[in-house]
C-alpha positions as CSV (number, residue, x, y, z in Angstrom):
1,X,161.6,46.6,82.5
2,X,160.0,49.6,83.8
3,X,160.4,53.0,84.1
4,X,159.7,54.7,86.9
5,X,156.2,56.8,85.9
6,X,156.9,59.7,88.2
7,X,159.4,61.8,91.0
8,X,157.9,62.8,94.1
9,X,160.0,65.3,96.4
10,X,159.1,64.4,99.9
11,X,160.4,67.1,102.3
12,X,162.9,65.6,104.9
13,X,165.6,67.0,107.3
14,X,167.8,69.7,104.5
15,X,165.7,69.4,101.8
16,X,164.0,66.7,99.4
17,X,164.3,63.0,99.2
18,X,163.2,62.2,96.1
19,X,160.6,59.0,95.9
20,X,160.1,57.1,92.2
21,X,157.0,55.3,91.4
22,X,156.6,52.1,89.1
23,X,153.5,51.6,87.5
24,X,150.1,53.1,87.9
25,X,150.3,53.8,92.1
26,X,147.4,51.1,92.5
27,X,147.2,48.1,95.0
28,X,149.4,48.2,98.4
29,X,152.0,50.5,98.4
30,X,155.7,48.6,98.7
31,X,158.7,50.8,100.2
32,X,162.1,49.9,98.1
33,X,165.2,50.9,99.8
34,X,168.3,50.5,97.9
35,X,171.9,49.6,98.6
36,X,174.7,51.7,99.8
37,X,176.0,53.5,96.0
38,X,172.6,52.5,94.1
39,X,169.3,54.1,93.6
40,X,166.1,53.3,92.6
41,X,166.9,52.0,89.8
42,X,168.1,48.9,90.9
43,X,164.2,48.0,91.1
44,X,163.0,48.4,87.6
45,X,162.8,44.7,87.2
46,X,161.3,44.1,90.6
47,X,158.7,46.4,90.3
48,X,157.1,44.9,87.1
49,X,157.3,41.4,89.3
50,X,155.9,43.0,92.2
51,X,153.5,45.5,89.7
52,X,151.9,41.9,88.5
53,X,151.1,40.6,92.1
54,X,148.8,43.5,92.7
55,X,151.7,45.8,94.3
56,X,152.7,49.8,94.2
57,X,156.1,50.0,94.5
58,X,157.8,53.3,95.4
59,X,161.6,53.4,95.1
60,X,163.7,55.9,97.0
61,X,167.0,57.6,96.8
62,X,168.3,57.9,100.0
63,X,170.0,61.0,101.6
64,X,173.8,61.6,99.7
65,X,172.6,59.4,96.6
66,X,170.8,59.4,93.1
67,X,168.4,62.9,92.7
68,X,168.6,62.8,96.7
69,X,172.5,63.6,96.5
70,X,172.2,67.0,97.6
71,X,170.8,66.2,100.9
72,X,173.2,67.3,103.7
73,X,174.0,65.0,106.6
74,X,173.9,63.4,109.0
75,X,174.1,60.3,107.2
76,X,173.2,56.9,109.1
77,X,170.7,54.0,109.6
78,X,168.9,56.5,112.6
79,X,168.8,59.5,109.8
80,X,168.0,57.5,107.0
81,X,165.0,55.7,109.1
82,X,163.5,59.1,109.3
83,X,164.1,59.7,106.2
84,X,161.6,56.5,105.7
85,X,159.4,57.3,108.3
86,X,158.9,61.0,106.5
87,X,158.2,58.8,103.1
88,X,155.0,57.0,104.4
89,X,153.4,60.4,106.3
90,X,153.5,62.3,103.0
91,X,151.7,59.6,101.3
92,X,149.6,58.5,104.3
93,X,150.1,55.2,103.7
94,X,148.7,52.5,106.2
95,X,151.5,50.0,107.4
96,X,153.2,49.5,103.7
97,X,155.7,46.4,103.0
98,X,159.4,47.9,103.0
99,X,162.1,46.1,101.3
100,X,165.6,46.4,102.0
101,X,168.4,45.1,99.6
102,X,172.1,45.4,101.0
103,X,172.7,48.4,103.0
104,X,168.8,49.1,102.6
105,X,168.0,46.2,104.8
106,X,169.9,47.8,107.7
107,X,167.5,51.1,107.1
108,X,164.7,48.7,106.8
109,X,165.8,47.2,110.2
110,X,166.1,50.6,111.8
111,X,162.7,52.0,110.8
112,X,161.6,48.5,111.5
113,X,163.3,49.6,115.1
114,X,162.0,53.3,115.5
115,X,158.8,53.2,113.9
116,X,157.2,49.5,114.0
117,X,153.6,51.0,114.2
118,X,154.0,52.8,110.7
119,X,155.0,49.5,108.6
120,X,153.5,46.2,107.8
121,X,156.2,43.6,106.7
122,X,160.0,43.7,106.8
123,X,161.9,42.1,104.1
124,X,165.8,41.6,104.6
125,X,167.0,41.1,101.0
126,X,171.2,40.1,101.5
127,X,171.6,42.6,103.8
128,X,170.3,44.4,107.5
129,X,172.0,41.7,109.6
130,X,175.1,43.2,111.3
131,X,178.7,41.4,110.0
132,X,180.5,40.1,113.1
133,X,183.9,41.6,113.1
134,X,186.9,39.8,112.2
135,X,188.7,38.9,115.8
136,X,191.1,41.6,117.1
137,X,189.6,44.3,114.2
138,X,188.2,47.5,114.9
139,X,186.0,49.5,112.7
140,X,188.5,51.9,111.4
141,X,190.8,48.9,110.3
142,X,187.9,47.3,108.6
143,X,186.8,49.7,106.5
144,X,189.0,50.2,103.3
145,X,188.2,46.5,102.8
146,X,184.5,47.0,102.6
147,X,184.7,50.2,101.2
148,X,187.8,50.7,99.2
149,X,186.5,49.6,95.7
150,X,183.5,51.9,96.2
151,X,185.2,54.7,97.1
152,X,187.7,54.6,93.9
153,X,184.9,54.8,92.0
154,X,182.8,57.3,93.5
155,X,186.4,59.5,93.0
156,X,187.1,58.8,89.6
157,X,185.5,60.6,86.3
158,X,184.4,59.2,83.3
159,X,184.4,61.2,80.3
160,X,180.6,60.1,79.3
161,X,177.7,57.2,79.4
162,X,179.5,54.9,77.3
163,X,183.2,55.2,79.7
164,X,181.2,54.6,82.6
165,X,179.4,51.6,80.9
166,X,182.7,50.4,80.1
167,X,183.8,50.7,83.5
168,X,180.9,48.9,84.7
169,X,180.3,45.9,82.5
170,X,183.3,43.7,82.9
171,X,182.4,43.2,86.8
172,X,181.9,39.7,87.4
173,X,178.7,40.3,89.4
174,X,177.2,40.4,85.9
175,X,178.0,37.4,84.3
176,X,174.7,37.0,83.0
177,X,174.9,39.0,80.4
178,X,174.3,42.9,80.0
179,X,171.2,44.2,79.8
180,X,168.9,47.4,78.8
181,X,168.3,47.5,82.6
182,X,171.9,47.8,83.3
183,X,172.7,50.2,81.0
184,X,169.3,52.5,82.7
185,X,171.2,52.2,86.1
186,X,174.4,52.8,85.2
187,X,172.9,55.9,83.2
188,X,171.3,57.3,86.1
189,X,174.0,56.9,88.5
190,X,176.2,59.2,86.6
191,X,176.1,63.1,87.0
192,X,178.5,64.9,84.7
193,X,181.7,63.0,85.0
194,X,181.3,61.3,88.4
195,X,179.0,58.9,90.1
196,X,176.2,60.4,92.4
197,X,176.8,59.2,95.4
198,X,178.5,61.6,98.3
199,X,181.5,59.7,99.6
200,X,180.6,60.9,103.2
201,X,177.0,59.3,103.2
202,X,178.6,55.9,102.2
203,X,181.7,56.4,104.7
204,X,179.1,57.7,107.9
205,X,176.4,55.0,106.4
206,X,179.0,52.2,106.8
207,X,180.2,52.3,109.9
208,X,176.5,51.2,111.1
209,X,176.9,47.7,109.4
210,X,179.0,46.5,112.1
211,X,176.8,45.9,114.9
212,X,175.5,49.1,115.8
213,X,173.1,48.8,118.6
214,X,170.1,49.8,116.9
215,X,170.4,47.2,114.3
216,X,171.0,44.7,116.9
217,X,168.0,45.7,119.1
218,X,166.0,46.5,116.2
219,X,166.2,42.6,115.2
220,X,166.0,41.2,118.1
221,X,162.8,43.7,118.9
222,X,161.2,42.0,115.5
223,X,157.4,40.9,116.7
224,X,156.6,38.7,113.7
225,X,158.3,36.5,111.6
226,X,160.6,38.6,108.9
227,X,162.1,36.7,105.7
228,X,165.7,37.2,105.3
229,X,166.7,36.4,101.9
230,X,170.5,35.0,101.4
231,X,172.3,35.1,97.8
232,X,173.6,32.3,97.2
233,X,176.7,34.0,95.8
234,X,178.1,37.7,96.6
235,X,178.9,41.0,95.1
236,X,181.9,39.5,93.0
237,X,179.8,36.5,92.3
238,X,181.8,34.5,94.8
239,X,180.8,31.4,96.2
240,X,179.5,31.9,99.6
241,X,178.2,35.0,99.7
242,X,177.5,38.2,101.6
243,X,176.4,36.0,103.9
244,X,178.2,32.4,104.2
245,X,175.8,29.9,105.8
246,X,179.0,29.8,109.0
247,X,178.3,32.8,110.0
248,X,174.5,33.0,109.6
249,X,174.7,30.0,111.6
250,X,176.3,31.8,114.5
251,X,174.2,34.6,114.0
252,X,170.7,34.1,113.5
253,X,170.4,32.1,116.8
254,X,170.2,36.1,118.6
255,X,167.3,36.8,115.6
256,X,164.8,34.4,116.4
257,X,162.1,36.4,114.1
258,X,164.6,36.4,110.6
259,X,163.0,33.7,108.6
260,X,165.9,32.4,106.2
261,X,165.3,32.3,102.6
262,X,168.1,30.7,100.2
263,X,167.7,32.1,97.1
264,X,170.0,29.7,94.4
265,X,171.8,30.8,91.1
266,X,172.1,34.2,92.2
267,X,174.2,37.0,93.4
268,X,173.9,40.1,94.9
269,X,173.6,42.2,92.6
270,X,171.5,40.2,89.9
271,X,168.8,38.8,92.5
272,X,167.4,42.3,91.3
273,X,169.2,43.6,88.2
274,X,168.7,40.4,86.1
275,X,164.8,39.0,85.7
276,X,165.0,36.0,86.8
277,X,166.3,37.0,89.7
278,X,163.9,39.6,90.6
279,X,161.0,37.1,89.4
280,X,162.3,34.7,92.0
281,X,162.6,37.6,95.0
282,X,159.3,38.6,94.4
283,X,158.5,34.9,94.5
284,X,159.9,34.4,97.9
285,X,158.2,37.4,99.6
286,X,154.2,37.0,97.5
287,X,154.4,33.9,96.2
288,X,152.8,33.1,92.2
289,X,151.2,36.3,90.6
């Protein structure tokens, strides 16, 4: 697993988003966007996979998470895109590959949206492809079922490392064992007594999962072919998915661009926090090392 090898504070709307990056900084830069209470440090795996095909990866915290928790709002797939957009003009990077994992796909789809001339390839890992709403639901009754077991945690405390640890490692998302990696992400994520994640970015962030308009037209504005990569199984290792194939079957039709990728014996979480899984992401997006 590695490390990341050094913090960069990029200046952004309120402050500093804080930038990670894995390895030495040579090859083609690769923009990692996490999921909706992670952080970088989801990618320590995937960067050594993507480190050994020749890649830089550079893992941010978004606004209202991780070391970028202090960063006022507005939250959102629009604000986080500039967010993004801000990333690549500090480091004057020409058209990097930006990979989104969960809620970091939508962001991926919205700078994808808003600034297609800055970024080369999009990669939709489990995520960035809007949920069609149960029938008769609106987004305010739909919430505290996506969101509720998040947002008990973000408002409990845990006394120290090991409580949180605790906390974390009977989730059935990681039936695969527990790791050293796990342990350096749950670590991170905790900042005195309580997880670093701002409720309100996760609450504001969320209700743009449910077909806001710029997520639609920023996928059905795609000009080349994009992989979307589905899990076979979902954040409670549940069969099915984030994503059962029924409803990417009704879906996809309006994306014609989104390339589907089925990525077997893994779930949504450990297609990047167990090796294997990250081996076989990196696989689907660069092929061998």
């Amino acid at each position: 697993m590695s490390l990341p090898t050094q913090r960069i504070l990029v200046p952004v709307r309120g402050g500093d988003l804080a930038v990670f990056q894995y390895g030495d900084g040579s090859g083609e830069p690769v923009l990692l966007i996490h999921g909706v209470t992670s952080s970088n440090r989801a990618f320590q795996l995937f960067a050594d996979a993507l480190i050994a095909r020749g890649k830089a990866p550079f893992a941010v915290d978004l606004r209202g998470r991780g070391d970028s928790n202090s960063l006022p709002a507005p939250f959102g797939m629009r604000q986080h895109a500039e967010d993004m957009a801000a990333v690549i003009d500090h480091f004057g990077w020409n058209k990097p590959d930006v990979i989104g994992h969960s809620m970091g796909a939508f962001v991926a789809a919205a700078v994808a949206g808003l600034y297609a001339e800055k970024i080369g390839e999009v990669v939709f890992a489990d995520g960035g492809v809007p949920l069609p709403m149960p029938p008769g639901m609106t987004v305010e009754q739909i919430m505290p079922f996506v969101l509720g077991p998040a947002m008990t945690r973000l408002a409990m405390e845990f006394e120290n490392k090991e409580a949180y640890r605790n906390y974390w490692k009977p989730q059935p998302a990681f039936v695969k064992g527990w790791s050293p990696v796990l342990d350096e992400y749950v670590d991170y994520d905790l900042r005195g007594t309580k997880a670093a994640t701002n409720p309100q970015a996760v609450e504001e962030d969320s209700r743009d999962l449910f077909g806001d308009d710029l997520i639609v037209k920023s996928l059905q504005g795609l000009k080349k072919k994009s992989i979307f990569i589905k899990a076979e199984r979902g954040l409670q290792n549940e069969e099915g998915g984030l994503y059962p194939m029924t409803v990417l079957d009704m879906v996809l039709p309006s994306y014609p661009m989104l390339q589907l990728e089925f990525l077997a014996d893994c779930n949504h979480y450990d297609m990047f926090l167990e090796a294997s899984g990250a081996e076989k992401v990196a696989h689907i997006i660069y092929g061998d090392k």
